[in-house]
C-alpha positions in Angstrom: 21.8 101.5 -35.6 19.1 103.7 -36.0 19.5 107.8 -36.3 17.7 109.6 -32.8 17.3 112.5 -35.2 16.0 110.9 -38.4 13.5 108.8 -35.8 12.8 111.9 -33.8 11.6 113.4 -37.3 9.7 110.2 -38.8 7.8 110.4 -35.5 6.7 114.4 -36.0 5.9 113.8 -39.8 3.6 111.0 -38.5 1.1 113.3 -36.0 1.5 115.7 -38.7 -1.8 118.0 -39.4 -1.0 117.1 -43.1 -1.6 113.9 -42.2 0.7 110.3 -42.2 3.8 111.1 -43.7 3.4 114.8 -45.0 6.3 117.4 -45.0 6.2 121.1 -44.3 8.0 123.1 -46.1 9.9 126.3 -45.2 9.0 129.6 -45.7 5.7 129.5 -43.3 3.7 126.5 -45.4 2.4 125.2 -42.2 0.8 129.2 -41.5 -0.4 129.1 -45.0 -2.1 125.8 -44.9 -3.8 126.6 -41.4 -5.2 130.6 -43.2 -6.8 127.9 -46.2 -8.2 125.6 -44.1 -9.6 127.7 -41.3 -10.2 130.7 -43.6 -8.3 133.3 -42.4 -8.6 135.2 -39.3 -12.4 135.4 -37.7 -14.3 138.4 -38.0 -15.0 138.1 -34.1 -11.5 137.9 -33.2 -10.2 140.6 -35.2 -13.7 142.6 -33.7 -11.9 141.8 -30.7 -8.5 142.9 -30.8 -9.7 146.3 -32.2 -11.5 146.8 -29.2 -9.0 145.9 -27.2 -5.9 148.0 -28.7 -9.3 151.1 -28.3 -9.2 150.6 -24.5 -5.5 149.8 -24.3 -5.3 153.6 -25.6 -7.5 155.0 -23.7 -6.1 153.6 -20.6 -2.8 154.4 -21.3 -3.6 157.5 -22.1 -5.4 158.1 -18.6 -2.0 156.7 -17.0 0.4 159.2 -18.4 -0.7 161.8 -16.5 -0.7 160.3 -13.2 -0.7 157.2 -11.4 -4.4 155.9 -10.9 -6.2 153.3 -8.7 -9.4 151.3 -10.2 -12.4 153.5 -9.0 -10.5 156.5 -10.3 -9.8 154.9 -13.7 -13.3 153.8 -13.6 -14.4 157.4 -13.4 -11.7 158.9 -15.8 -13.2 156.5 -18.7 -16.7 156.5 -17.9 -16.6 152.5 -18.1 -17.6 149.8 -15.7 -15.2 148.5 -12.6 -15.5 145.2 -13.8 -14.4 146.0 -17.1 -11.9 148.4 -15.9 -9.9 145.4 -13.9 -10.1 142.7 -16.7 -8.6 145.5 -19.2 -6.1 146.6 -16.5 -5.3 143.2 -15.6 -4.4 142.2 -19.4 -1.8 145.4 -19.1 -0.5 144.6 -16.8 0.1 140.9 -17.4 1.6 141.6 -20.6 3.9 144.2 -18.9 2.3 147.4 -20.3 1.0 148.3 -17.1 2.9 148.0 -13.1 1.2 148.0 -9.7 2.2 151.4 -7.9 2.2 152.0 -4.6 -1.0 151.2 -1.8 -3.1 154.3 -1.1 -3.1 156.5 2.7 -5.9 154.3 3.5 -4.3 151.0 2.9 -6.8 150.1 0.6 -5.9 150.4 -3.2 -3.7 149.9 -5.2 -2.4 152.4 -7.9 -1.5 151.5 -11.2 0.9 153.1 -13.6 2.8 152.5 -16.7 5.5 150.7 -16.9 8.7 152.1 -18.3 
């Protein structure tokens, strides 16, 4: 009878990357091989991220002091409303940032950090 484990395996070494039949091995090889094929990190990516983690700051920053809606963000940091809401959504998706309460007008939402 045939081992579920040793077949379950067989089958993962055969859609390996490495190709038929290769084995990774510990210590982060798979990681490794991926940096020498692809050639490390792209400059566009890491481009990316540090503008990212700038306006992460900045908005962050704006939120400590008070609890904010979009337009007023978008005035505190002299940036677009369009960019404002993709950054602020990113926050708040990765749990950085929490919807507050609606305004006195029933129109906005404001946004504060979450702690």
């Amino acid at each position: 009878m045939k081992d579920p484990e040793k077949d379950i395996q067989d089958n993962a070494n055969f859609n390996s990357p490495l190709g038929v039949g290769a084995k990774l091995g510990a210590g982060g090889s798979t990681a490794k091989y991926l940096r020498e094929k692809l050639g490390g990190i792209p400059e566009q990516a890491k481009e990316n991220l540090k503008e990212f983690n700038r306006i992460k700051k900045l908005m962050l920053e704006a939120l400590a002091d008070e609890d904010l809606t979009v337009k007023q963000m978008t005035g505190k940091l002299n940036m677009p409303s369009d960019e404002v809401v993709y950054y602020l959504m990113s926050l708040v998706k990765y749990g950085f940032v929490k919807t507050g309460d609606i305004d006195d007008m029933d129109e906005y939402y404001t946004y504060k950090l979450n702690k």
